[in-house]
C-alpha positions as CSV (number, residue, x, y, z in Angstrom):
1,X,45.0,166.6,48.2
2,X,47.9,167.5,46.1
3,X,50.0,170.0,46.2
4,X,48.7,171.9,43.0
5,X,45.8,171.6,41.1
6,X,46.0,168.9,38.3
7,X,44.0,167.5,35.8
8,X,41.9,165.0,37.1
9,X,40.5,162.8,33.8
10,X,40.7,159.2,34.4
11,X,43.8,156.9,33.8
12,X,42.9,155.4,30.3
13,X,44.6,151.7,28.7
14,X,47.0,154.3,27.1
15,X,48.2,155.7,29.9
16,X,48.2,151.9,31.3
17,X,50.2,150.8,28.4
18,X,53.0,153.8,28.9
19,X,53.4,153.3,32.5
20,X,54.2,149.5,31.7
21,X,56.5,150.7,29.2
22,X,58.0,153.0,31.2
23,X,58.5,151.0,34.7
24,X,59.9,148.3,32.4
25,X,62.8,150.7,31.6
26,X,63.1,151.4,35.1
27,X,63.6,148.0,35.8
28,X,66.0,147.1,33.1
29,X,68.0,150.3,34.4
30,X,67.4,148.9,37.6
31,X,68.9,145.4,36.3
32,X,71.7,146.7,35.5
33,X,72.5,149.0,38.1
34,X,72.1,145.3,40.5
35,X,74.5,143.7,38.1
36,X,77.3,146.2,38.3
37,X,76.8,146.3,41.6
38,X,77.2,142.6,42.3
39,X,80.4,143.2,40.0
40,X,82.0,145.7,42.3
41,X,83.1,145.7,45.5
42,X,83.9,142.3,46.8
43,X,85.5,143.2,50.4
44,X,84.3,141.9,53.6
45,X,81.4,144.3,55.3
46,X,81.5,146.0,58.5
47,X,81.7,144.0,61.6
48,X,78.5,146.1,62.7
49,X,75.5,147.7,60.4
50,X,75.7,151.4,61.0
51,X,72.5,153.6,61.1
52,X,71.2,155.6,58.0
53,X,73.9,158.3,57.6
54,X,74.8,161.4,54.9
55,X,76.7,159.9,52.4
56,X,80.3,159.4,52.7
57,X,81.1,161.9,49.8
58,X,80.7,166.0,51.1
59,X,80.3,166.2,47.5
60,X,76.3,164.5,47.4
61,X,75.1,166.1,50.3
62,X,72.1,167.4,47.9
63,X,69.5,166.4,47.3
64,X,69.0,164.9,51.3
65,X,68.3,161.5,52.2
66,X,66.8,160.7,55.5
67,X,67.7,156.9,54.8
68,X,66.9,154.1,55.2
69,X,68.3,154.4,51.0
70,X,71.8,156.1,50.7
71,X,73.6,158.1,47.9
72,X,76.1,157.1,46.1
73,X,79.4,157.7,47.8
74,X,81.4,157.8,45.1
75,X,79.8,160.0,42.3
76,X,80.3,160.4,38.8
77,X,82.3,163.7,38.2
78,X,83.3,166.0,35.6
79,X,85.8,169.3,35.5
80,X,84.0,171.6,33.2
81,X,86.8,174.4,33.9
82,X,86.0,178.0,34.9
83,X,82.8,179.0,36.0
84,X,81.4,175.6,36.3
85,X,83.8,174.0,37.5
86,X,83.9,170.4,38.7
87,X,80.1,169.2,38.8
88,X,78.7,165.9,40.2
89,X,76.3,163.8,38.2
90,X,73.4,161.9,40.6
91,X,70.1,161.3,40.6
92,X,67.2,158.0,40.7
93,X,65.2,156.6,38.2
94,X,62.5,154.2,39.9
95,X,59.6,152.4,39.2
96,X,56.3,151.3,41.4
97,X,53.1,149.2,40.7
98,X,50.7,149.7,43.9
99,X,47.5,147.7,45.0
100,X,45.0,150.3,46.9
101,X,41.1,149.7,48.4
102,X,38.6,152.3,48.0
103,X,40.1,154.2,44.6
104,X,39.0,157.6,44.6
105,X,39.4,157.7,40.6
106,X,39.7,162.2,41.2
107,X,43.0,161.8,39.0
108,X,45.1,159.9,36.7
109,X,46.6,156.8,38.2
110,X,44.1,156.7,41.6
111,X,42.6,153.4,40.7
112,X,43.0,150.0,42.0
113,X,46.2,148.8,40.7
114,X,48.7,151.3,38.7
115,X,52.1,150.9,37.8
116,X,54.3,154.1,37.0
117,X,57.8,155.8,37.3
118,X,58.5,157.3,40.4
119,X,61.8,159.3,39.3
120,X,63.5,159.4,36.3
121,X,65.4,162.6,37.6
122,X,69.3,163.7,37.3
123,X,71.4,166.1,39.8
124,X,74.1,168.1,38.7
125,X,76.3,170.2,41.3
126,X,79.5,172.4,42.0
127,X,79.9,172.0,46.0
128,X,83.2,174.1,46.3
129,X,84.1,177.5,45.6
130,X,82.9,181.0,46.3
131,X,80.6,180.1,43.3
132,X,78.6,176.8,43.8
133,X,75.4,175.5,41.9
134,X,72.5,172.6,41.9
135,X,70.1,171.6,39.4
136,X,68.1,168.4,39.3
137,X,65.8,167.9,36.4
138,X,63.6,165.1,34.9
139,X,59.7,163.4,36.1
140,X,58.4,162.5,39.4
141,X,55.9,161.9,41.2
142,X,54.4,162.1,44.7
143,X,52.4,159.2,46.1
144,X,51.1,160.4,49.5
145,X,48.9,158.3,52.2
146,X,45.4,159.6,51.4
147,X,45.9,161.4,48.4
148,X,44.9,160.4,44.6
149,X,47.5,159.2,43.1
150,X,48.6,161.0,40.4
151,X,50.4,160.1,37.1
152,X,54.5,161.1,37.0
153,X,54.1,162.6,33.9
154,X,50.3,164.9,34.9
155,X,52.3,165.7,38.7
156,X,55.5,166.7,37.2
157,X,54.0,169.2,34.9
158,X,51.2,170.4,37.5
159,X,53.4,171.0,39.9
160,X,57.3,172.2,39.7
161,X,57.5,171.1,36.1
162,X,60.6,169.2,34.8
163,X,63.3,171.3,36.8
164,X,61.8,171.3,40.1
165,X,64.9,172.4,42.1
166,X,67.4,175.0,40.7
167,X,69.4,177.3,42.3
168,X,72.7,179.5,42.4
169,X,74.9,179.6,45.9
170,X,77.1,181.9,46.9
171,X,79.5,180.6,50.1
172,X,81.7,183.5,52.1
173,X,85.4,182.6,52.6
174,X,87.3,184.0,55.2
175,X,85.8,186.1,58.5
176,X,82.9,185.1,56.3
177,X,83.1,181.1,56.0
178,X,79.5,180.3,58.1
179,X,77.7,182.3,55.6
180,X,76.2,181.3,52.4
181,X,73.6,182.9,49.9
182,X,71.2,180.8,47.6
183,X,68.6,181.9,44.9
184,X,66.2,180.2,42.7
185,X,64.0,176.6,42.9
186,X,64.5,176.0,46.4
187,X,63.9,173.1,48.9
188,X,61.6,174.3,51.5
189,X,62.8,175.1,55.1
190,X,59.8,172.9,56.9
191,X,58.7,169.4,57.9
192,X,60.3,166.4,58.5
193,X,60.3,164.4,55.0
194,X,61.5,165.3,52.0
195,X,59.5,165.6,48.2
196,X,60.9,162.9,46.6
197,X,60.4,159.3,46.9
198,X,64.2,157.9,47.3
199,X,64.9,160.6,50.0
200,X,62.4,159.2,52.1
201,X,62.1,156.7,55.0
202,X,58.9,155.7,53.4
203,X,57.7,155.6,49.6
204,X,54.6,157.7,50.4
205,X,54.8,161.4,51.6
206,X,52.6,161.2,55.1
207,X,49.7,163.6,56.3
208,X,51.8,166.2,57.6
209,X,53.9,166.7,54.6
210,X,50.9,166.9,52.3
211,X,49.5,170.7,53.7
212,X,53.8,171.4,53.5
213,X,54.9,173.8,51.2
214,X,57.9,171.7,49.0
215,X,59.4,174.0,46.7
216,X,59.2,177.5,46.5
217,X,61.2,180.4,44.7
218,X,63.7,182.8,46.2
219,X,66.5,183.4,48.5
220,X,67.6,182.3,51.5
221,X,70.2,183.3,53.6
222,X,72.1,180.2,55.7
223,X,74.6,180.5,58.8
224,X,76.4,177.3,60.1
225,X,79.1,177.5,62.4
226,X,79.1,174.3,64.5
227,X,75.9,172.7,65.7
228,X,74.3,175.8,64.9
229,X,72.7,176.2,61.3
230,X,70.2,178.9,60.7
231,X,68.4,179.7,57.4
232,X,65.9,182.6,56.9
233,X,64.4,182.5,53.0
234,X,62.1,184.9,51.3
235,X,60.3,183.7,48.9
236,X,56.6,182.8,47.0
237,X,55.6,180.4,49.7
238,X,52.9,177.4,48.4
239,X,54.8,178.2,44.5
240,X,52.4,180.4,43.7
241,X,54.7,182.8,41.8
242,X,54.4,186.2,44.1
243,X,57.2,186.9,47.1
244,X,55.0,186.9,49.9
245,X,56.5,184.1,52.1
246,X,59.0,184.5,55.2
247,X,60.2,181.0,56.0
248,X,63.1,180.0,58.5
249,X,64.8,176.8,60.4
250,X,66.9,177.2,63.3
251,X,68.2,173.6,64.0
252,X,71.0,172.8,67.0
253,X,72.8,169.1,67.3
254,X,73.0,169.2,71.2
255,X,75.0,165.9,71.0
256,X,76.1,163.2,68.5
257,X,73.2,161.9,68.9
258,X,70.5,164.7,69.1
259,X,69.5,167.7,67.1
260,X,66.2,169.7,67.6
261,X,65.2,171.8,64.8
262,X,62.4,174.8,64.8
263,X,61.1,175.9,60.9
264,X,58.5,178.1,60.5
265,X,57.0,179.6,57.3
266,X,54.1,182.4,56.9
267,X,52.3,185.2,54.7
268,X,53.5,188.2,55.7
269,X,52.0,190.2,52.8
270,X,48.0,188.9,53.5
271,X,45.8,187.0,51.3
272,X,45.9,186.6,47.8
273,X,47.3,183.4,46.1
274,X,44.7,180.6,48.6
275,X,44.2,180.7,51.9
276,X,46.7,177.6,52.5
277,X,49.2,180.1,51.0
278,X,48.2,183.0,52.9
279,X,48.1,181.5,56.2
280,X,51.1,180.1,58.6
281,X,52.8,176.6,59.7
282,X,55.1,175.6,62.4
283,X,57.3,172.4,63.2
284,X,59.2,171.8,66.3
285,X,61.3,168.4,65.4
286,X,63.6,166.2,67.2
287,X,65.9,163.8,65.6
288,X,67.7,160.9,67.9
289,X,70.0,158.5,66.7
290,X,71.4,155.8,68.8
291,X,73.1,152.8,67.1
292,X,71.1,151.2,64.4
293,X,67.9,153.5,65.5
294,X,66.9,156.8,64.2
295,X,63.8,158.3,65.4
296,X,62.3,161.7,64.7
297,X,58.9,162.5,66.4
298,X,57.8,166.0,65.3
299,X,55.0,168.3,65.7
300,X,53.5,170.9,63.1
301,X,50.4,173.0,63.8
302,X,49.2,176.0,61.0
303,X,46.4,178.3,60.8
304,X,44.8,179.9,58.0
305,X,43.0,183.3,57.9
306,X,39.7,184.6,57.7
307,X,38.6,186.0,54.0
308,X,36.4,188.6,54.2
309,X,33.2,187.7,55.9
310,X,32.5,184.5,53.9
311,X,35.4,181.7,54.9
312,X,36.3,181.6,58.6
313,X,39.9,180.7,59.5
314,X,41.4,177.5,60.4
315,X,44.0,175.8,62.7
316,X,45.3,172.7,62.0
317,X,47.8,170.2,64.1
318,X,49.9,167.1,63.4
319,X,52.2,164.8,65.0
320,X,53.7,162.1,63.6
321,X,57.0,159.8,64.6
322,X,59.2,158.8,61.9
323,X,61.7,155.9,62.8
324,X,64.1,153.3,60.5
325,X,66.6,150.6,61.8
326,X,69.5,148.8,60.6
327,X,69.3,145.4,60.4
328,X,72.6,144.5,58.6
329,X,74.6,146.5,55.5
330,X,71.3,145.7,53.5
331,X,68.3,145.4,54.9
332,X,66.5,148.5,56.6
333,X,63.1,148.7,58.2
334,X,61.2,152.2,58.4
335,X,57.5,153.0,59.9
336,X,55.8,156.8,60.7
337,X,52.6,156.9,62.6
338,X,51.3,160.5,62.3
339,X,47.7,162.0,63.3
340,X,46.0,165.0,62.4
341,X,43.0,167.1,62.6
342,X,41.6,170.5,61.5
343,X,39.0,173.1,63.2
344,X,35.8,173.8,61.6
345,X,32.2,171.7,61.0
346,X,30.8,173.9,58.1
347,X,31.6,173.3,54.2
348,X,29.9,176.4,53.0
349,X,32.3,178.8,55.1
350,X,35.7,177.1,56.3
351,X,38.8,176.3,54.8
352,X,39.4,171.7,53.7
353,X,43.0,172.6,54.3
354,X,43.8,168.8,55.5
355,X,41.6,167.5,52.5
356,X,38.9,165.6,54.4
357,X,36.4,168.3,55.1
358,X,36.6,170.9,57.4
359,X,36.7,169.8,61.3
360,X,38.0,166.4,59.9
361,X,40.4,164.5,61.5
362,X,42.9,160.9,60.6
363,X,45.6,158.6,61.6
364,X,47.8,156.7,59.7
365,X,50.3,153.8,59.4
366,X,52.8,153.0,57.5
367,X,55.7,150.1,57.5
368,X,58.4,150.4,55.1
369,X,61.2,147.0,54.5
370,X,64.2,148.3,51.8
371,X,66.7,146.3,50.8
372,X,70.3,148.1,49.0
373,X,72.8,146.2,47.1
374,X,75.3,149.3,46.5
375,X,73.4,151.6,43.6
376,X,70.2,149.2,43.5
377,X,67.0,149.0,45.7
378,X,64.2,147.4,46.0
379,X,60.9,148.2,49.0
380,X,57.7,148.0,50.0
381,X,55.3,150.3,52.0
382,X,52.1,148.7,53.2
383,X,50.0,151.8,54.8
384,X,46.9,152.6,56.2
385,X,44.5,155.5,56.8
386,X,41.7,156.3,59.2
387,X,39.6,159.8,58.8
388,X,36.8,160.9,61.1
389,X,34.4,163.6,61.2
390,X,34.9,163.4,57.1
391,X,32.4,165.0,54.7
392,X,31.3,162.7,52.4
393,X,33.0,163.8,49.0
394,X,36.3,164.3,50.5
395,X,37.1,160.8,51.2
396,X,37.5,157.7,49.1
397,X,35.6,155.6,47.1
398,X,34.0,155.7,43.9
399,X,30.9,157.1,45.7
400,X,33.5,159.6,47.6
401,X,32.1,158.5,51.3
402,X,34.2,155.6,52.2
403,X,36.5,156.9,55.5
404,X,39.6,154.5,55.4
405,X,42.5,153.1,52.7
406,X,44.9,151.1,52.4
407,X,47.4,150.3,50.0
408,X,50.5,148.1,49.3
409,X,53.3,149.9,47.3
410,X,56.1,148.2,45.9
411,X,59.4,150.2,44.4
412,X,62.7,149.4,42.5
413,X,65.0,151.2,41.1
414,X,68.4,152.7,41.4
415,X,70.3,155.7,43.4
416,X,73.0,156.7,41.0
């Protein structure tokens, strides 16, 4: 289940014959990018590896990264003089080829073996300032455990289009310095991964992420003082183009080492758009870090509503447990384990919100090594997936009633 509609015709040999093209690119960028690398910096590493950390320039604090990849700490920057300012040039262009059982062949790319661009995207942002700014344009696109896998160039237009994330921030100054103001393309306030693939622990979004909403337009409102940040955001919810969407994340570091967070986002103006965007979801998540470990265990349950006398509402509940560790300076290993299930037994009159039929239930697996020579990086996700209680026709396989995947991703590219 994506996150939009898209077109699902099958992948033909042209599209095969692009997506060579194009991950050849990516890798020749990616070349490169090793190369300068290697030419670089020369000094002896730290004594110790550290864990997965925000990068060490304020400046690239957008778009996140939950490791194990980091951003560039040193970004390309230009002074563009008033209003722009000085802006900072990032972004990722990346390439995967993938090995999967059971192809569903519902879109273009879901077949056995595919190879494609994960991001060919570009960041632009002014951090400081009353007046601040961030744009990031360019394809994507959004492997996710149990999901068709779509084309970059069919999910980038289905979805966000080519500038997924824009917005406009306005920070206070003064008695006013914890407050900030934001309006446009913006990052959702919920779950616990990210949307795109070099932000991730993992190259494939997991179950939980997948009934997420991941961009939406508005404003939002943030207050940080401390290890207190609160954001409240208005806005169209599931992208569906109408303000009827209250979201909000309340999230308080209780030590070095811990920080608890609460999001929740719901319809507050009833049913119109679908019932996934009409209904509610709630995460409670809890982020440790202790030497080379991060682990984040975090729970999500949602409900959507009745319509009328026909569908029946839902509930739906997750948990997963996200976790990396630093070997050395380079090498990284990540893994989530997540389950989830829905309400419901009948097809004709409740909601496949999860995407396996309604009452349906499924685990996964997945076990990320990443290695990161400075701008370059290279890693591989091997993942699997168990449904039960699934309706034939929601599954996988050619005949649509196989109940388990797996698949073996691999991913190059560079973080710029």
């Amino acid at each position: 289940m994506e996150k939009l509609d898209i077109d699902t015709a099958n992948a033909s040999p042209a599209v095969r014959s692009k997506a060579l093209h194009l991950l050849s690119a990516a890798l020749l960028l990616t070349a490169f990018g090793a190369t300068e690398a290697m030419a670089q910096d020369t000094s002896t590493p730290a004594a110790a590896p550290a864990a997965p950390a925000a990068p060490a320039s304020a400046a690239m604090t957008t778009p996140a990264m939950a490791g194990p990849l980091s951003a560039n700490p040193n970004p390309f920057s230009v002074d563009l003089g008033d209003p722009l300012g000085k802006v900072y040039i990032g972004g990722a262009v990346s390439g995967m080829g993938y090995y999967q059982s059971n192809p569903t062949k519902a879109a273009p790319g879901d077949v056995s073996s595919y190879l494609d661009l994960t991001n060919a995207q570009v960041t632009l942002q002014k951090t400081d300032g009353w007046f601040q700014y961030y744009v990031q344009a360019g394809e994507y696109s959004f492997p996710t455990i149990g999901s068709p896998y779509t084309k970059s160039s069919a999910a980038t237009s289905a979805n966000f289009g080519i500038v997924p994330v824009a917005y406009i921030k306005l920070q206070g100054d003064g008695d006013f310095a914890d407050w900030s103001i934001q309006g446009g393309k913006l990052f959702t306030l919920t779950g616990d991964e990210y949307n795109f693939t070099f932000e991730n622990m993992n190259i494939e979004r997991g179950l939980l992420w997948n009934i997420e909403p991941a961009v939406s337009r508005g404003v939002q409102v943030n207050y940080s003082n401390g290890p207190l940040n609160v954001s409240l955001s208005w806005n169209d919810g599931y992208y569906s183009n109408v303000m009827n969407t209250l979201s909000g994340l309340v999230s308080y570091a209780f030590s070095s080492s811990d920080t608890v967070a609460f999001a929740g986002s719901g319809d507050v103006a009833g049913p119109h758009f679908s019932l996934l965007d009409s209904g509610s979801l709630y995460n409670l998540i809890w982020t440790h870090t202790s030497g080379n470990w991060v682990i984040s265990p975090y729970f999500q349950y949602s409900t959507t509503p009745a319509n009328g006398k026909t569908v029946h509402g839902s509930t739906e509940l997750g948990e997963a447990v996200l976790a990396s560790y630093s070997v050395d300076d380079n090498w990284k290993l990540a893994a989530r384990a997540e389950y989830e299930n829905s309400s419901g037994h009948n097809i004709a009159t409740e909601p496949n919100v999860i995407g396996f039929g309604p009452g349906s239930n499924a685990w996964s697996l997945t076990f990320t090594p990443t290695y990161q020579l400075k701008l370059w990086f290279a890693r591989m996700d091997v993942s699997y997936i168990q449904t039960g209680d699934a309706t034939a026709g929601d599954v996988f396989g050619k005949k649509l009633n196989a109940t388990d995947q797996t698949r073996v991703m691999l991913e190059t590219g560079i973080a710029f």
